[in-house]
N, CA, C and O atoms as a printed pandas DataFrame, in Angstrom:
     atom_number atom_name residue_name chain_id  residue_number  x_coord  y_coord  z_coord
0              1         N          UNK        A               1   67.493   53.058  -23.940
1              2        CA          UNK        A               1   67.940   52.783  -22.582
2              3         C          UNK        A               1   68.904   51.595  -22.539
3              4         O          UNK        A               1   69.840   51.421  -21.758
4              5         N          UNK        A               2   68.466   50.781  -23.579
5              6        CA          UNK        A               2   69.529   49.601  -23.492
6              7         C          UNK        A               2   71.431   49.764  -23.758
7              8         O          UNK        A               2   72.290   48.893  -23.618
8              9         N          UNK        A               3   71.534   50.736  -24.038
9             10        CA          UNK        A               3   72.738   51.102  -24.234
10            11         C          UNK        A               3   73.515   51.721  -22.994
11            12         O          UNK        A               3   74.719   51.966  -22.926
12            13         N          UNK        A               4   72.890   51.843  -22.381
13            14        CA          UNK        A               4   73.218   52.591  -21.020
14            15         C          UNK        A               4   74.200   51.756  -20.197
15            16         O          UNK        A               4   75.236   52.041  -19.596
16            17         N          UNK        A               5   73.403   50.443  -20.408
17            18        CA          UNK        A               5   74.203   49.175  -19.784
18            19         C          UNK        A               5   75.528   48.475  -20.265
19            20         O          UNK        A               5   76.197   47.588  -19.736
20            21         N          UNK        A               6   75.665   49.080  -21.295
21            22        CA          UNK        A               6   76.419   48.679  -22.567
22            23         C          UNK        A               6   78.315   49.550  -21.979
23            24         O          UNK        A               6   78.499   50.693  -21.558
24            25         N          UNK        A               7   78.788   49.041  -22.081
25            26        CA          UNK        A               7   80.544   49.451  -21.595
26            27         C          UNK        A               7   80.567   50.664  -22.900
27            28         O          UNK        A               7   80.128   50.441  -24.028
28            29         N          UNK        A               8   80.958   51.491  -22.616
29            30        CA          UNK        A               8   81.558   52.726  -23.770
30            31         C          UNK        A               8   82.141   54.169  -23.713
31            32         O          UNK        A               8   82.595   54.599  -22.652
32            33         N          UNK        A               9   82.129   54.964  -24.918
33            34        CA          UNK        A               9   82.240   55.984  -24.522
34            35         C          UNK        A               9   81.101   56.892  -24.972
35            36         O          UNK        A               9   80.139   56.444  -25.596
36            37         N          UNK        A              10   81.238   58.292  -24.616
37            38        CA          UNK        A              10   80.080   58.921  -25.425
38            39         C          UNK        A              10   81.294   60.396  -26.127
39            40         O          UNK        A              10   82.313   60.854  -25.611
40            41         N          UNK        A              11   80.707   60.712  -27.246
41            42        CA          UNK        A              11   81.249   62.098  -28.138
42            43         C          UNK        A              11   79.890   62.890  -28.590
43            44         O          UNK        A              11   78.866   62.486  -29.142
44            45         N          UNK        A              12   80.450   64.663  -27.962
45            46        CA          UNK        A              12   79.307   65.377  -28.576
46            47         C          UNK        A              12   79.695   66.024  -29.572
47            48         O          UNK        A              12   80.723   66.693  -29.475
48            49         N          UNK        A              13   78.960   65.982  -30.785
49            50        CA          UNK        A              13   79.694   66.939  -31.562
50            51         C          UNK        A              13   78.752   67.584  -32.125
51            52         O          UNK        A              13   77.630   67.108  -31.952
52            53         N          UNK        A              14   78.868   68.936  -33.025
53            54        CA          UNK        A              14   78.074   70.009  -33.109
54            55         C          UNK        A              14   78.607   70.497  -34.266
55            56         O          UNK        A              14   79.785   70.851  -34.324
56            57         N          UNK        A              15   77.777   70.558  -35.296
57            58        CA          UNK        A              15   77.608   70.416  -37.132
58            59         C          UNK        A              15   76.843   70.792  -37.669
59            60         O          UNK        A              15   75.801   70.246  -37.307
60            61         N          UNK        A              16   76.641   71.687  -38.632
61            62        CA          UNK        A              16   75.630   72.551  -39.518
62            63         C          UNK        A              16   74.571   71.674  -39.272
63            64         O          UNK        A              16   74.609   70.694  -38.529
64            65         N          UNK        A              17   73.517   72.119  -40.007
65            66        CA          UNK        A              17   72.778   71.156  -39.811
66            67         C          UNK        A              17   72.834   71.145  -41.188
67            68         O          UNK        A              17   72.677   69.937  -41.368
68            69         N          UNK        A              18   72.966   71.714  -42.505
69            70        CA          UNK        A              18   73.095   71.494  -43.704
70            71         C          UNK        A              18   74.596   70.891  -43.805
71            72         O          UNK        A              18   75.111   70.637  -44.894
72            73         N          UNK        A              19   75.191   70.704  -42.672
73            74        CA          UNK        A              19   76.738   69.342  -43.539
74            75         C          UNK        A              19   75.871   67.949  -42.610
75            76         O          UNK        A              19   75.947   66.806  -43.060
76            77         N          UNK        A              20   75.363   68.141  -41.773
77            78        CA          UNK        A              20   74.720   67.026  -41.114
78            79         C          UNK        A              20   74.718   65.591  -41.803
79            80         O          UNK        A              20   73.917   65.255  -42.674
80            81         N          UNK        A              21   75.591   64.906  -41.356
81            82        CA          UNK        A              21   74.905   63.502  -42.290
82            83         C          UNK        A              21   76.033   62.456  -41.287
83            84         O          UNK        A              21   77.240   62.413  -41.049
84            85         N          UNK        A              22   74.382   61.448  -40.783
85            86        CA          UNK        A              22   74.591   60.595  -39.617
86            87         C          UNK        A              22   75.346   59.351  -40.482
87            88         O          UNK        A              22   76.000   58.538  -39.830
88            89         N          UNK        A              23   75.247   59.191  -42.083
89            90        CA          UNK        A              23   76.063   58.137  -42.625
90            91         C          UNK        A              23   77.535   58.518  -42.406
91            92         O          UNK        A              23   78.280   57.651  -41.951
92            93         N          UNK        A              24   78.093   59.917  -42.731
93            94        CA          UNK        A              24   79.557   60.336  -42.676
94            95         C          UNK        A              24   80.094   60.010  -41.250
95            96         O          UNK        A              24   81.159   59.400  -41.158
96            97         N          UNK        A              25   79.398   60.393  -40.112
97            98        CA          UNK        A              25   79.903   60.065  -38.985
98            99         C          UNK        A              25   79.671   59.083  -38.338
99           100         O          UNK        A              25   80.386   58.885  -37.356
100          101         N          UNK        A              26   78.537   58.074  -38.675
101          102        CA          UNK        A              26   78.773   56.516  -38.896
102          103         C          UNK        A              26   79.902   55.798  -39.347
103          104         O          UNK        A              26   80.425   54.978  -38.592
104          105         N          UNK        A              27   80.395   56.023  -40.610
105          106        CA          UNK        A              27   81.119   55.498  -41.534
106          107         C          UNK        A              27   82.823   55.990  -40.964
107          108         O          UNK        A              27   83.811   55.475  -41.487
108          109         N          UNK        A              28   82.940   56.986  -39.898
109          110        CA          UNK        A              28   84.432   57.288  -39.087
110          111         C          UNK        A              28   84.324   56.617  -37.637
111          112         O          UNK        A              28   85.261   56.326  -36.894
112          113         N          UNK        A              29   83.026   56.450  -37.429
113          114        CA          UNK        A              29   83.349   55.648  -36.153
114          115         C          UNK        A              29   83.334   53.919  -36.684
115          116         O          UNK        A              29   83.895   53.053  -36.013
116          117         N          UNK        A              30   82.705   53.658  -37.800
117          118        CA          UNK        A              30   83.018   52.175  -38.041
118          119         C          UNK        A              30   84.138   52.078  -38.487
119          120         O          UNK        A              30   84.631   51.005  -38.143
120          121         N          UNK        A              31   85.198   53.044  -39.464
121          122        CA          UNK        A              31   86.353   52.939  -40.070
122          123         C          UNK        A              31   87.418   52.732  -38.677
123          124         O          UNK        A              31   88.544   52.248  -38.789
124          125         N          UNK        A              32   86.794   53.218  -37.307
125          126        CA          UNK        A              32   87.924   52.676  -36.118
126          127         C          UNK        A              32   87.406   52.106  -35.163
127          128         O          UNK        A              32   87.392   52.394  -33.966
128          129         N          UNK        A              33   86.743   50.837  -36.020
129          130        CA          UNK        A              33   86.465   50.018  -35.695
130          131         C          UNK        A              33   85.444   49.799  -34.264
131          132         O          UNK        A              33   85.252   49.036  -33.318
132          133         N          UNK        A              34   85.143   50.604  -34.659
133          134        CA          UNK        A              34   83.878   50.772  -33.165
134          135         C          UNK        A              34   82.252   51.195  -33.856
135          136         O          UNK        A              34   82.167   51.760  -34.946
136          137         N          UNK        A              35   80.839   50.757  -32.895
137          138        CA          UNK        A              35   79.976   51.042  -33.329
138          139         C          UNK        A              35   79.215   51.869  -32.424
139          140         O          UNK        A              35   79.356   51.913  -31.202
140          141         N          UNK        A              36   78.086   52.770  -33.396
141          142        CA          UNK        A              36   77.080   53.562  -32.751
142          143         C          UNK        A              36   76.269   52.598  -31.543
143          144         O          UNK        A              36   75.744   51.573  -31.978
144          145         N          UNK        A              37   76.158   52.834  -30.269
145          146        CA          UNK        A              37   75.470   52.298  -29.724
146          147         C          UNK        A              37   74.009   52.888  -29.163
147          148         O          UNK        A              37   73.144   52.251  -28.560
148          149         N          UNK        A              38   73.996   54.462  -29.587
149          150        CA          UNK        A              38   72.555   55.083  -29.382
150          151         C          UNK        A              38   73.296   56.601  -30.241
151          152         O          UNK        A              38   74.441   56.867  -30.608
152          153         N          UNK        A              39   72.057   57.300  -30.299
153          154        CA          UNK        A              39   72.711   58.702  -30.971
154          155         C          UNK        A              39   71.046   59.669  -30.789
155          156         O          UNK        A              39   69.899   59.221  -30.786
156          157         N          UNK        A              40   71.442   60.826  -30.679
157          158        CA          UNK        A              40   70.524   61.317  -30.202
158          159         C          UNK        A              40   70.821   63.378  -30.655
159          160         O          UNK        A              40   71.670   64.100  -30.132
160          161         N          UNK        A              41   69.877   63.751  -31.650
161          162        CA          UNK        A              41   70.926   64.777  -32.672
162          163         C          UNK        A              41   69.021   66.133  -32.224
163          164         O          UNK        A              41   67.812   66.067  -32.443
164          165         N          UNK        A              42   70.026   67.132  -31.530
165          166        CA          UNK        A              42   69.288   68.056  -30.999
166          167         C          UNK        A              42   69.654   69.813  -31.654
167          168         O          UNK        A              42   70.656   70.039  -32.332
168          169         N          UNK        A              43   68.951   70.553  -31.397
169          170        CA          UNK        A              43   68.969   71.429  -32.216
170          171         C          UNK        A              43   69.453   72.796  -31.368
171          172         O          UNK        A              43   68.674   73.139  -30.479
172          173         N          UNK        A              44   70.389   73.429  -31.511
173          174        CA          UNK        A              44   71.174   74.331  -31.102
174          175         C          UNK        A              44   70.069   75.686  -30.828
175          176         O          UNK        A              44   69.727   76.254  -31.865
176          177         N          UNK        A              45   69.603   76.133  -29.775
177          178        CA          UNK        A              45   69.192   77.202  -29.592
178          179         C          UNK        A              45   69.340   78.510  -30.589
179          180         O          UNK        A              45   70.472   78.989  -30.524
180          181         N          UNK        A              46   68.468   79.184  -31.480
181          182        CA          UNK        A              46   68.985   80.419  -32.088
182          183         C          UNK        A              46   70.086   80.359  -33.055
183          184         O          UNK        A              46   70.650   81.356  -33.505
184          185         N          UNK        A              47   70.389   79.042  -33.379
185          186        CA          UNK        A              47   71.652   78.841  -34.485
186          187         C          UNK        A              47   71.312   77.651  -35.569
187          188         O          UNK        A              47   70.448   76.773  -35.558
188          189         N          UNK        A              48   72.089   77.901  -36.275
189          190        CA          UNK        A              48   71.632   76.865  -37.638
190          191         C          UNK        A              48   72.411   75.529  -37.395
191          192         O          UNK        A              48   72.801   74.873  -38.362
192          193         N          UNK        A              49   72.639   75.121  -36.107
193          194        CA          UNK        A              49   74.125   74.053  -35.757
194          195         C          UNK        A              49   73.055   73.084  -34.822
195          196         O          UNK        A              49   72.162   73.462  -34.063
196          197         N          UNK        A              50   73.455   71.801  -35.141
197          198        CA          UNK        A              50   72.835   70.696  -34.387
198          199         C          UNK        A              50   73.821   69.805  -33.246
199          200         O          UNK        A              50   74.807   69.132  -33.547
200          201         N          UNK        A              51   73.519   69.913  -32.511
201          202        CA          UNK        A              51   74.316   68.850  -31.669
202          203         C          UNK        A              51   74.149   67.245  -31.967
203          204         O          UNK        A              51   73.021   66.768  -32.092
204          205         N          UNK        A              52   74.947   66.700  -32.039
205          206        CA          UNK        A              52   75.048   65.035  -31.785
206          207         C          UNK        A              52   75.663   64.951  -30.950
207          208         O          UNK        A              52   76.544   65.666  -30.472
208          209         N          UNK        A              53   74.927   63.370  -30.505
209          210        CA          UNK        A              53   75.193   62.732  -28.795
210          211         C          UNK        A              53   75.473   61.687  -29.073
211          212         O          UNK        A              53   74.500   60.963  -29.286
212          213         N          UNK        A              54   76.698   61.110  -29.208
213          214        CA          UNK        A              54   76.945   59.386  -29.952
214          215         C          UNK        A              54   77.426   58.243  -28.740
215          216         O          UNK        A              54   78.591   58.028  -28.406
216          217         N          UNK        A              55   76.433   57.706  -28.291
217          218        CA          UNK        A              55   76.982   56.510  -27.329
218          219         C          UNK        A              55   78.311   55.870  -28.446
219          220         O          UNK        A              55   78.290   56.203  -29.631
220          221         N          UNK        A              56   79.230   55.099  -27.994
221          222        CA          UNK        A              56   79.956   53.941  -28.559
222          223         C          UNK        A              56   80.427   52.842  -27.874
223          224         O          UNK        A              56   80.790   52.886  -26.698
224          225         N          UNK        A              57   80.435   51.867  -28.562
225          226        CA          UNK        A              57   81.269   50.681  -27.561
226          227         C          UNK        A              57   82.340   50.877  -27.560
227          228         O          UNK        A              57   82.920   49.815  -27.334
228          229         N          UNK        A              58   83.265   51.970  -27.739
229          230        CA          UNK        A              58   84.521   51.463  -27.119
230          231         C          UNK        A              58   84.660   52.242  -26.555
231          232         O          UNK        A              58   84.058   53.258  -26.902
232          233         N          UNK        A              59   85.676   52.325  -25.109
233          234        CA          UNK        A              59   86.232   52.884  -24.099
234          235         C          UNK        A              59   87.105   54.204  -24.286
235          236         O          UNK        A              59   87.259   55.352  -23.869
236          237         N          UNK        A              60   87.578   53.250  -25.206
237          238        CA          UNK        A              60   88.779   54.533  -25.446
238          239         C          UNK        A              60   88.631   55.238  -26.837
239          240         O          UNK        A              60   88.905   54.843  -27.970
240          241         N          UNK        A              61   88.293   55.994  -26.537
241          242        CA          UNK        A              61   87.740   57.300  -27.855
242          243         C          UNK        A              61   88.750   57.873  -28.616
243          244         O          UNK        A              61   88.483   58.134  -29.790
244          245         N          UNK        A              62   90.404   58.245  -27.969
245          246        CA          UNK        A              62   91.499   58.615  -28.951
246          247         C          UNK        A              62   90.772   58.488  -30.418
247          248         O          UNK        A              62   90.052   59.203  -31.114
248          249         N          UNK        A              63   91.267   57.387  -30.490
249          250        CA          UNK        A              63   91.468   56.833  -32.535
250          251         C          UNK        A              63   90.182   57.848  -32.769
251          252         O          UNK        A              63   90.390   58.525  -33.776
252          253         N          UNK        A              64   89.308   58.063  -32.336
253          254        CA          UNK        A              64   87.911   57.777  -33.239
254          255         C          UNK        A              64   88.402   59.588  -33.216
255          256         O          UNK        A              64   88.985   59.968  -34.231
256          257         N          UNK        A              65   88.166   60.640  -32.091
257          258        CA          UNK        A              65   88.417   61.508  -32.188
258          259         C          UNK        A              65   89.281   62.215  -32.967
259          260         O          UNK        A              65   88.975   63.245  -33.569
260          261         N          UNK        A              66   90.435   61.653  -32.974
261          262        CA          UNK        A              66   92.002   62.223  -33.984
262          263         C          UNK        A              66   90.852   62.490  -35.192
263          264         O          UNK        A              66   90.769   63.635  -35.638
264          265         N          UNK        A              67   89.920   61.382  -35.747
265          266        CA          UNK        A              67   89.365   61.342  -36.792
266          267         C          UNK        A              67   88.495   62.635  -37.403
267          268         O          UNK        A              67   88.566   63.425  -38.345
268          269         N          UNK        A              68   87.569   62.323  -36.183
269          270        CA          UNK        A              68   86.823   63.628  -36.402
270          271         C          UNK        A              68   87.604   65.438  -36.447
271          272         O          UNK        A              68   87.457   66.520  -37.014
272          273         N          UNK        A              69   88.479   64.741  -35.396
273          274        CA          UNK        A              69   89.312   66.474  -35.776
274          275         C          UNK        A              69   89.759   66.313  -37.011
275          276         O          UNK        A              69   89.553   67.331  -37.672
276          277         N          UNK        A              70   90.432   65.229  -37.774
277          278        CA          UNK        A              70   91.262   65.349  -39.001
278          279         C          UNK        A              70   89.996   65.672  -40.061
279          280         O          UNK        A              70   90.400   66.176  -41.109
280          281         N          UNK        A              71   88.552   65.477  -39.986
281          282        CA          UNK        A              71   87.868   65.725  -40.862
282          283         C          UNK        A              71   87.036   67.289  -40.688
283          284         O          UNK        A              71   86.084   67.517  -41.435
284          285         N          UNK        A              72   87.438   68.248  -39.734
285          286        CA          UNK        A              72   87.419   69.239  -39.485
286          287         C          UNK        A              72   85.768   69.235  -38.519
287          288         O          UNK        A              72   85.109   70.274  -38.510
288          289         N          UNK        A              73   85.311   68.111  -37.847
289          290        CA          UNK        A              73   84.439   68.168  -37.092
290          291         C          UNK        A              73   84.533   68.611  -35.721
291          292         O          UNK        A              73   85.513   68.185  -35.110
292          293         N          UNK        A              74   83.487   69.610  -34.900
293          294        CA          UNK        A              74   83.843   70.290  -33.717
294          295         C          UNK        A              74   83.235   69.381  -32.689
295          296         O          UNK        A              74   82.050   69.179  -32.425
296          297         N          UNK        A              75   84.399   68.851  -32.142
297          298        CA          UNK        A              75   84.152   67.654  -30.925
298          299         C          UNK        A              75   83.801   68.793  -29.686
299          300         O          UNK        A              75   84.774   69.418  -29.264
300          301         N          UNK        A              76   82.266   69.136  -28.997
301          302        CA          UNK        A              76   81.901   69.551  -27.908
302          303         C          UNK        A              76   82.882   68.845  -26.538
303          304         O          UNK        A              76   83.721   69.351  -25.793
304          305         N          UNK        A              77   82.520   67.969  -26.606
305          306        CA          UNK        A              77   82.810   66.830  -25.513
306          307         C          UNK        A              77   83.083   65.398  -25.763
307          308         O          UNK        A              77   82.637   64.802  -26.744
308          309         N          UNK        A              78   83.825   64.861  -24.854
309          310        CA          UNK        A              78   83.869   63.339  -24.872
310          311         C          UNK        A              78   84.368   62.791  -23.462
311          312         O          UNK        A              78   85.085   63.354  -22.634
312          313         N          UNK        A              79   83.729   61.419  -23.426
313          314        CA          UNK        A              79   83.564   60.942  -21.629
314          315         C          UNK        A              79   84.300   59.630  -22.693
315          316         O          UNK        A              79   84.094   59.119  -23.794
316          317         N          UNK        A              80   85.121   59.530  -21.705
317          318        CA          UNK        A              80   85.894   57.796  -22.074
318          319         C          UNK        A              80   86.625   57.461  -20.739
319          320         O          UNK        A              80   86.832   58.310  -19.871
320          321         N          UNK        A              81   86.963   56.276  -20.654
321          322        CA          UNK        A              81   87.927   56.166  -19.152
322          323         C          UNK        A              81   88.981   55.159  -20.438
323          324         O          UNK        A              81   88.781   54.064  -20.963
324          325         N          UNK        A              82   90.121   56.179  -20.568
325          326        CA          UNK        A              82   90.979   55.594  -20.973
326          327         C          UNK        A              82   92.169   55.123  -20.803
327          328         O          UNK        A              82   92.653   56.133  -20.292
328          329         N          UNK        A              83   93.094   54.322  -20.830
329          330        CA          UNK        A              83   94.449   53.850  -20.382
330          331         C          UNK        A              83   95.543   55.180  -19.792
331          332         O          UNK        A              83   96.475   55.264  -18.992
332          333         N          UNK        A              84   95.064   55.773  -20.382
333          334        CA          UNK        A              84   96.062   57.729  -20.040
334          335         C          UNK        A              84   95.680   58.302  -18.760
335          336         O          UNK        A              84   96.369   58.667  -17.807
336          337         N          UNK        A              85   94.182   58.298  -18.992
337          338        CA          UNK        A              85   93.449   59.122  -17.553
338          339         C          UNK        A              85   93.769   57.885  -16.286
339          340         O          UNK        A              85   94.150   58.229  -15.167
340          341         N          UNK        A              86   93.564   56.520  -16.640
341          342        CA          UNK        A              86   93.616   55.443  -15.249
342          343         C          UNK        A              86   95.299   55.516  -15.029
343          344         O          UNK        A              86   95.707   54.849  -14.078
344          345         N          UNK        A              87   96.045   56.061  -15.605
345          346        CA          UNK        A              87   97.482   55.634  -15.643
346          347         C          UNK        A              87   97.713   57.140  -14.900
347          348         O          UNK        A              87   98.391   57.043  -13.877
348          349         N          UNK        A              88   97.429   58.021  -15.112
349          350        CA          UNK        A              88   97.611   59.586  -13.997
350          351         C          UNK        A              88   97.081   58.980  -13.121
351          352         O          UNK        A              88   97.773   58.764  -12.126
352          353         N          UNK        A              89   95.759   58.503  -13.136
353          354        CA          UNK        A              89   95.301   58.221  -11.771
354          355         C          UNK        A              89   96.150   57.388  -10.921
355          356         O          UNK        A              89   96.282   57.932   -9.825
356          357         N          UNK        A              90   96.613   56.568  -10.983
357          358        CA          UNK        A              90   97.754   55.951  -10.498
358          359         C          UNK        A              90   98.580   56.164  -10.235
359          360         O          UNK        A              90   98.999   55.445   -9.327
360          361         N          UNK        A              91   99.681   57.434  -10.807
361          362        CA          UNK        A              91  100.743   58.194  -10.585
362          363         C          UNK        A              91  100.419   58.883   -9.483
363          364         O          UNK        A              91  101.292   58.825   -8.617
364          365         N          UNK        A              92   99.391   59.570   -9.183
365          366        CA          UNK        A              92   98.849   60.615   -8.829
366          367         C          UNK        A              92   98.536   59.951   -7.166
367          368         O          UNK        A              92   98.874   60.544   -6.142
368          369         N          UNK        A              93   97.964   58.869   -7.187
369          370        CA          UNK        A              93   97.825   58.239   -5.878
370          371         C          UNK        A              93   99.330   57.769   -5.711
371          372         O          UNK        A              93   99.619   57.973   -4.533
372          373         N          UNK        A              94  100.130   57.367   -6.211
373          374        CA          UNK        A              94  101.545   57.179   -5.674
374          375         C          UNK        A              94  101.930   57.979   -5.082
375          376         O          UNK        A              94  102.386   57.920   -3.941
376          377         N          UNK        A              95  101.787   59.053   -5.905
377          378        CA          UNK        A              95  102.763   60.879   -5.239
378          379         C          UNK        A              95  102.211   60.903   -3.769
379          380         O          UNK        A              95  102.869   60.944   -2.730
380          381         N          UNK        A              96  100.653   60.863   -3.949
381          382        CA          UNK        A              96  100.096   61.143   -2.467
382          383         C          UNK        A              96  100.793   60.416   -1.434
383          384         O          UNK        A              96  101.531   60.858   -0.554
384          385         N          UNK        A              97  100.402   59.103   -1.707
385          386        CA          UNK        A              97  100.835   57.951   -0.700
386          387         C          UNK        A              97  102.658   58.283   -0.292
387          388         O          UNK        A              97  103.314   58.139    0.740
388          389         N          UNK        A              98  102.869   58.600   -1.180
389          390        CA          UNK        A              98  104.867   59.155   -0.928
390          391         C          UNK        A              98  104.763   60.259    0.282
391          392         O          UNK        A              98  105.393   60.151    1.334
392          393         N          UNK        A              99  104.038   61.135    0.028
393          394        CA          UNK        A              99  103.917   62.038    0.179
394          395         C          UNK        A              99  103.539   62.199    2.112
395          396         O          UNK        A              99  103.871   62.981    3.003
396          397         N          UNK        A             100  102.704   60.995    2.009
397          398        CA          UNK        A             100  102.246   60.749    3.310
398          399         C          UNK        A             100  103.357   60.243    4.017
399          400         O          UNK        A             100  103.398   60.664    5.173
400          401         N          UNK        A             101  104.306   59.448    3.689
401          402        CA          UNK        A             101  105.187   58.742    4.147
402          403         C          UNK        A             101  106.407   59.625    5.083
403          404         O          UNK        A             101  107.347   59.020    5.596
């Protein structure tokens, strides 16, 4: 629970459970420079594939993701509020506000 409070992002990703190994995907989120802040690895209904649930401290997930795709890992999901998404958001309320004018 203590991580909850903690600023970050979260990535789901979903992996044999025989390539499974929480050191390999430890060792790509510390190589960009960010750490596990909770993780939580559940078992795929009717399939031999496990889900992982990786809190992280950092915000912006890019770097870490490019990673996992470059190592052929299947990123489910990822929640980040990053400089890209707040920067549309901003465009996006301009247009409106123009728009109103």
């Amino acid at each position: 629970m203590a991580s909850v409070q903690n600023l970050g992002g979260v990535i789901v990703l979903e992996v044999n459970q025989a390539d499974y190994s929480l050191t390999q995907i430890a060792s790509i989120i510390e190589g960009n420079e960010a750490k596990i802040l909770s993780a939580h690895v559940s078992s795929v209904p009717d399939s031999t594939k496990v889900e992982v649930t990786l809190k992280v401290n950092k915000e912006d997930l890019s770097r870490i993701l490019q990673t996992f795709y470059r190592y052929n890992y299947v990123v489910k999901a990822s929640f980040q509020n990053s400089d890209f998404e707040s920067g549309m958001k901003n465009k996006l309320d301009e247009f409106l506000h123009f728009l109103n004018i």
